[in-house]
C-alpha positions in Angstrom: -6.1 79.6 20.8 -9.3 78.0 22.8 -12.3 79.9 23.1 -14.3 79.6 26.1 -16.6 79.3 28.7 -16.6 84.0 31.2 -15.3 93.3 33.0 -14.1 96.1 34.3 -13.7 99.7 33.2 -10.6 100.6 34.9 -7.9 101.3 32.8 -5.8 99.2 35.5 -4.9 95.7 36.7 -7.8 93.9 37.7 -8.5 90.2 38.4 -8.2 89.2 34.6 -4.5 91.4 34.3 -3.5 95.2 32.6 -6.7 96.2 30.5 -4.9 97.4 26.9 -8.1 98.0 25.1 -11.5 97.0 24.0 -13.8 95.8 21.1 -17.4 96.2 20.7 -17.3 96.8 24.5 -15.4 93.4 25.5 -12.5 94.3 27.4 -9.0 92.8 26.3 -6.5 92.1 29.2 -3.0 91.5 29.3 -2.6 88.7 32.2 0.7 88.9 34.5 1.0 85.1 33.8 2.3 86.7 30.2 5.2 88.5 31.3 6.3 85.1 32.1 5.6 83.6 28.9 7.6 86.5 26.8 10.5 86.0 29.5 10.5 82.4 28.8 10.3 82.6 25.0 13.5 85.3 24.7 15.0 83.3 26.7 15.0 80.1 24.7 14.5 82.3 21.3 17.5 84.4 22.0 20.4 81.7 21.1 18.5 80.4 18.1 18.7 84.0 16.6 22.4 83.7 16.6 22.7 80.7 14.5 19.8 81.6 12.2 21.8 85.3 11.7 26.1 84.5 12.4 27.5 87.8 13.8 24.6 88.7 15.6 25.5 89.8 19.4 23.7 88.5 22.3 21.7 91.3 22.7 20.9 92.4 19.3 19.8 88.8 19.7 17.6 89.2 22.6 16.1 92.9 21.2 15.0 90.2 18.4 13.6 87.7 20.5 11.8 90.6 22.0 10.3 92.0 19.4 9.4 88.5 18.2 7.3 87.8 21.5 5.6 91.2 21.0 4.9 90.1 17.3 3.7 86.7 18.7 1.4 88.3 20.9 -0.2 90.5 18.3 -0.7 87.2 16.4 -2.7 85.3 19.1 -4.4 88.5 19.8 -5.5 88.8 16.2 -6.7 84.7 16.9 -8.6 85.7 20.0 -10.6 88.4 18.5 -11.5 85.9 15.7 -13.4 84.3 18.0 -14.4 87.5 19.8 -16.3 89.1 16.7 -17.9 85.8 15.6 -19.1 85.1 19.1 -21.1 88.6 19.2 -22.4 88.7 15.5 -24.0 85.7 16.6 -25.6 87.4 19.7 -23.9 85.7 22.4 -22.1 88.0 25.0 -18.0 87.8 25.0 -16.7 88.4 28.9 -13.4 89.3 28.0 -10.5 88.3 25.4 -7.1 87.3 28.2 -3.6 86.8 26.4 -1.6 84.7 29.5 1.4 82.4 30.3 0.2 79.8 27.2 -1.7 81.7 24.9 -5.2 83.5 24.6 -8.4 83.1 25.5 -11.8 84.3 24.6 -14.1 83.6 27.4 -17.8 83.3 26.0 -20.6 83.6 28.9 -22.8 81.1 27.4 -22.4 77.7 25.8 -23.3 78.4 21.9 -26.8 76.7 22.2 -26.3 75.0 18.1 -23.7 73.2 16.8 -23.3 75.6 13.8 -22.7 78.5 16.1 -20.2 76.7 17.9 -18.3 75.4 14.8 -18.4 79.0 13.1 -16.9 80.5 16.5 -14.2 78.2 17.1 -13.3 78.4 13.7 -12.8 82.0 13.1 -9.3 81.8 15.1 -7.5 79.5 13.2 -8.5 80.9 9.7 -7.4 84.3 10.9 -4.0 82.7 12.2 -3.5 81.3 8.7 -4.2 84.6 7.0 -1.6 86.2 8.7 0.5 83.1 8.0 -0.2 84.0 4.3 0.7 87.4 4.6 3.6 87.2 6.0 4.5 84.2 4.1 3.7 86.6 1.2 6.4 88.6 2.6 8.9 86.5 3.2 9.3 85.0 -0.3 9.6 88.6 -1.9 12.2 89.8 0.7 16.4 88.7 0.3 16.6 86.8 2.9 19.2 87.6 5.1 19.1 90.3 8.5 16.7 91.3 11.1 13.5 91.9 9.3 13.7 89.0 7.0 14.0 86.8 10.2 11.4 88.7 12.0 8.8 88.6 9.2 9.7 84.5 8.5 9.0 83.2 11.9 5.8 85.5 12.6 4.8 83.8 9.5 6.3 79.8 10.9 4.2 81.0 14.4 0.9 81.8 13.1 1.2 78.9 10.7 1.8 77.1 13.8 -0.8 78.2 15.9 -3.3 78.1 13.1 -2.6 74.1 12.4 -1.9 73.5 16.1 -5.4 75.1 16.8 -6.8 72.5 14.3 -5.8 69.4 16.0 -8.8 68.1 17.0 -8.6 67.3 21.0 -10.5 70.0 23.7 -10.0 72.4 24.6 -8.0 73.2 21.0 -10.5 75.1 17.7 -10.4 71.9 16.8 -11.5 69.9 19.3 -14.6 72.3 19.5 -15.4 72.1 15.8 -15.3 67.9 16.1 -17.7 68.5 18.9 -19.9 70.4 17.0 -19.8 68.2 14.1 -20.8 64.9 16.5 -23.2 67.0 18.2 -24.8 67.7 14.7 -24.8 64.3 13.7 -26.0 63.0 16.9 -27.4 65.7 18.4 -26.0 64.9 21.8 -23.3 67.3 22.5 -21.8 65.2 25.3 -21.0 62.8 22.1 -18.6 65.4 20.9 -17.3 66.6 23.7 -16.8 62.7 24.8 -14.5 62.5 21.4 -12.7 66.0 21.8 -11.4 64.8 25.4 -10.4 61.6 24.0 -8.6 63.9 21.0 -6.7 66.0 24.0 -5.2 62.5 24.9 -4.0 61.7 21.8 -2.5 65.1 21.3 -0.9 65.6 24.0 1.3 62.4 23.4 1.6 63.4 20.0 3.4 66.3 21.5 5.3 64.8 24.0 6.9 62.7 21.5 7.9 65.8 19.2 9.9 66.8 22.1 11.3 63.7 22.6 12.2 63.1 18.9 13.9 67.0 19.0 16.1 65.6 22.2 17.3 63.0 20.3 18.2 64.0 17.2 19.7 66.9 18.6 17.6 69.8 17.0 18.7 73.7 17.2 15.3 74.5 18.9 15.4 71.5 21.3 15.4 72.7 24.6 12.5 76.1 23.0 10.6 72.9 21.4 10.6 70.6 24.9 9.5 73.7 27.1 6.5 74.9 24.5 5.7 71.2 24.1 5.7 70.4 27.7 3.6 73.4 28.3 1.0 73.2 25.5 0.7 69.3 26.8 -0.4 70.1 30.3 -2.5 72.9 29.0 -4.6 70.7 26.8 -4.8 67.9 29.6 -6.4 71.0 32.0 -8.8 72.3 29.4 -9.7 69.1 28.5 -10.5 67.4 31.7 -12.1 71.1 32.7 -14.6 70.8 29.7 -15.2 67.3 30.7 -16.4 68.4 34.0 -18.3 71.3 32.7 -20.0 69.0 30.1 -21.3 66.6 33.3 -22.4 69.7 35.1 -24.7 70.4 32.2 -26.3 66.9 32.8 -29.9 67.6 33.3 -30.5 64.5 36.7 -32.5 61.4 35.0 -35.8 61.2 35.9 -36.4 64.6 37.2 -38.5 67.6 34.7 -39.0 70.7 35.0 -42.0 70.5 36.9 -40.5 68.7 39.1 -38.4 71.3 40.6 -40.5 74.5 40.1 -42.6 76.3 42.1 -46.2 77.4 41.4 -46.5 80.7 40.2 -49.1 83.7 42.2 -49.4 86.9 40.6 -50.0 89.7 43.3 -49.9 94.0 42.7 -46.5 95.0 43.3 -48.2 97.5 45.6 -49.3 94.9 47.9 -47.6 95.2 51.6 -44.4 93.2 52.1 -45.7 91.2 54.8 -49.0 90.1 53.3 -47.1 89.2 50.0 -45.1 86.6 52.4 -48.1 85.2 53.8 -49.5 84.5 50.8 -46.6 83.4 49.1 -47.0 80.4 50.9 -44.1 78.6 49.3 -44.8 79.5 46.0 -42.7 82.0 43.5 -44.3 85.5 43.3 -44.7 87.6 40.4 -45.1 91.3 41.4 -47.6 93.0 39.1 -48.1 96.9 38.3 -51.6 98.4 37.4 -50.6 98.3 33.9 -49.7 94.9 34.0 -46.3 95.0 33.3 -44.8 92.1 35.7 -41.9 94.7 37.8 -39.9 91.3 39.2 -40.2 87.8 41.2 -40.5 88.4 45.2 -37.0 87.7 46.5 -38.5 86.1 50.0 -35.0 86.8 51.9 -35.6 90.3 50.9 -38.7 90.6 51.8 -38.3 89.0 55.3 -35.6 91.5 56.2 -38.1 94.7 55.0 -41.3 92.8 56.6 -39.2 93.0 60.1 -38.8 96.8 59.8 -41.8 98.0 57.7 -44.8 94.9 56.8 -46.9 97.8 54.8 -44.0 98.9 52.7 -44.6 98.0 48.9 -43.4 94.7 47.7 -41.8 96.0 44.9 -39.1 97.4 47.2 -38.2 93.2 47.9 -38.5 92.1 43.8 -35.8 90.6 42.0 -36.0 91.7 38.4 -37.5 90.3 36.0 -35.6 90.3 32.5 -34.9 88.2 29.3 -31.6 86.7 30.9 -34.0 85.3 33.7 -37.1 84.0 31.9 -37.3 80.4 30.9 -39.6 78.8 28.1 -41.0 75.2 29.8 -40.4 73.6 26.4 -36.4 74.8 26.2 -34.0 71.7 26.3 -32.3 71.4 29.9 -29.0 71.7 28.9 -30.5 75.1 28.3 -32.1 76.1 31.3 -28.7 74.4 33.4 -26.8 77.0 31.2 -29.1 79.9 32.1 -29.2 79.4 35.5 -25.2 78.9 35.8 -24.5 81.7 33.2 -27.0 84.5 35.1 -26.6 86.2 38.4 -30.1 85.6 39.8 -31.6 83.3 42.7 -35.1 82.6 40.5 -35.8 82.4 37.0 -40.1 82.8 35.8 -40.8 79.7 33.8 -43.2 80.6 31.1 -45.5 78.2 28.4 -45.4 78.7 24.7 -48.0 81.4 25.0 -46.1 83.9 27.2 -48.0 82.6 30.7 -45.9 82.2 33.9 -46.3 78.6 34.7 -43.8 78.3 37.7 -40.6 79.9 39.0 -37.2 78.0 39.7 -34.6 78.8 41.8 -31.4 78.3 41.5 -31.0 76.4 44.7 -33.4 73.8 43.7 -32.0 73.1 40.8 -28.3 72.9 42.5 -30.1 70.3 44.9 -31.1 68.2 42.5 -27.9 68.4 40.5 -25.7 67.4 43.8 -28.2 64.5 44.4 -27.5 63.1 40.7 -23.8 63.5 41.6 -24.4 61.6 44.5 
């Protein structure tokens, strides 16, 4: 399933659902919205099982359909973490992998900054859905086919086979509709190019699978009624996902006319032993780099901060009011500013130092000023 764009270490439900396990330090969740799902899908699965097996009780049935959904979750897990490894061989932080109501979802803290990366990531999913679809597929030919396990192992391979191809189709947020985007943003090199055609894609697939359900209705098919609801569902989710990466790809819009130095403040470099309140007054508007003896810069004064300790103690160190400085908040002048947008959405900090080619601080932004001058554009 879609990989995308956002951890905690209880061993309980959190806001992302029941934590099962983790990889490489990326928690994976089981989502509420999933109980729901495997309700739905024994539900639906249970009287197909009958016909596919004559004899079969209604609730060996459903222990089939059951195991099935369990066996269908293993497989989209197996997709997620696909995307999962790839993601962090290629240095980019993985928030958490999700399995929900339609699926799974890897959620990536930061845009893949080339289109290789992204291609490479959203590819990894499907090619492990089709390996398992050529295992068990493997399988199935060797086995008689007739009973439980025979029909267990045949439609885990028909679902990952289906998941693998569905993945492929190329409309956002689908594998595919992420690996057409990164093929127009190679050729172009304008991402918003791709992810113009992979929105345009989600259109054209989600009619494409409105009218398989439609065709299933009437010609009376076995899995009708399981084919319109997983249709129905799958149509609406790539609508959401695709008009949400739409709007994500507009928030990425670096405002016309406007650089860099435009919205960054000039940068003063004082001891981080200075007093609080003489590190205000000379602030003076500008971002503050807090120095130690050794000249290893400690973090950027955090003026809110420092007003609040000022009030109580002026002659306390201004290293007690610093924001930190680290590589997530340090910004080259000559990065591109879908870059820097990215940054500065992706990382929890109110200022980022803006450094030149050399390694010198040349400003500071903060993340207000740059929100200002995205709402303006908007406007």
């Amino acid at each position: 399933m879609p990989s995308a764009a956002s951890t905690s270490s209880r061993p309980k439900s959190n806001d992302g659902g029941l934590l099962l396990f983790r990889v490489s330090g990326v928690p994976v969740l089981l989502s509420t919205s999933w109980w729901l799902g495997a309700a739905l899908i024994v539900l639906l699965y249970t009287p197909l099982v009958g016909r596919i097996l004559p004899g079969t009780g209604v609730w060996a049935s459903a222990v089939l359909a059951a195991v099935f959904t369990v066996l269908l979750a293993i497989s989209v897990l197996l997709h997620e973490l696909g995307h999962c490894i790839v993601a962090l061989r290629l240095g980019l932080p993985v928030r958490r992998v999700r399995l929900f109501l339609l699926g799974g979802l890897s959620e990536i803290s930061r845009t893949p900054p080339k289109p290789g990366q992204e291609g490479m990531i959203a590819a990894a999913g499907p090619a492990v859905s089709l390996l398992l679809a050529l295992v068990t597929g493997i399988a199935w030919f060797v086995l008689v086919p007739d009973g439980a396990i025979w029909l267990l192992v045949a439609q885990t391979c028909v679902a990952n086979l289906a998941v693998g191809l569905f993945n492929l189709l190329p409309g956002l947020p689908l594998d595919g509709g992420r690996m057409l985007r990164a093929l127009l943003w190679r050729i172009t090199g304008r991402r918003v190019a791709g992810t113009t055609a992979g929105v345009a894609g989600a259109g054209v697939v989600a009619v494409a699978l409105l009218g398989y359900a439609m065709a299933g209705l009437f010609t009376g098919a076995q899995d009708q009624w399981l084919r319109l609801g997983v249709c129905l569902l799958m149509a609406w989710f790539v609508i959401a996902g695709a008009v949400s990466e739409h709007q994500a790809e507009q928030r990425r819009r670096w405002p016309s006319g406007v650089k860099l130095a435009d919205l960054v403040k000039p940068v003063l470099q004082l001891p981080a032993e200075s007093p609080v309140g003489d590190a205000l007054v000379a602030a003076a508007g500008r971002g503050v780099v807090l120095v130690r003896a050794d000249g290893i810069a400690v973090g950027l004064l955090d003026q809110t901060a420092a007003e609040r300790l000022s009030t109580r103690a002026p002659n306390e160190p201004a290293e007690r009011a610093a924001e930190p400085v680290d590589p997530d908040t340090i910004l080259l002048d000559v990065e591109s500013p879908e870059a820097i947008i990215e940054r500065v959405q992706s990382v929890l900090a109110w200022q980022f130092l803006v450094i030149d080619e050399e390694g010198r601080p040349s400003g500071v932004l903060r993340r207000e000023d740059l929100r200002a001058a995205l709402r303006s554009r908007r406007a």
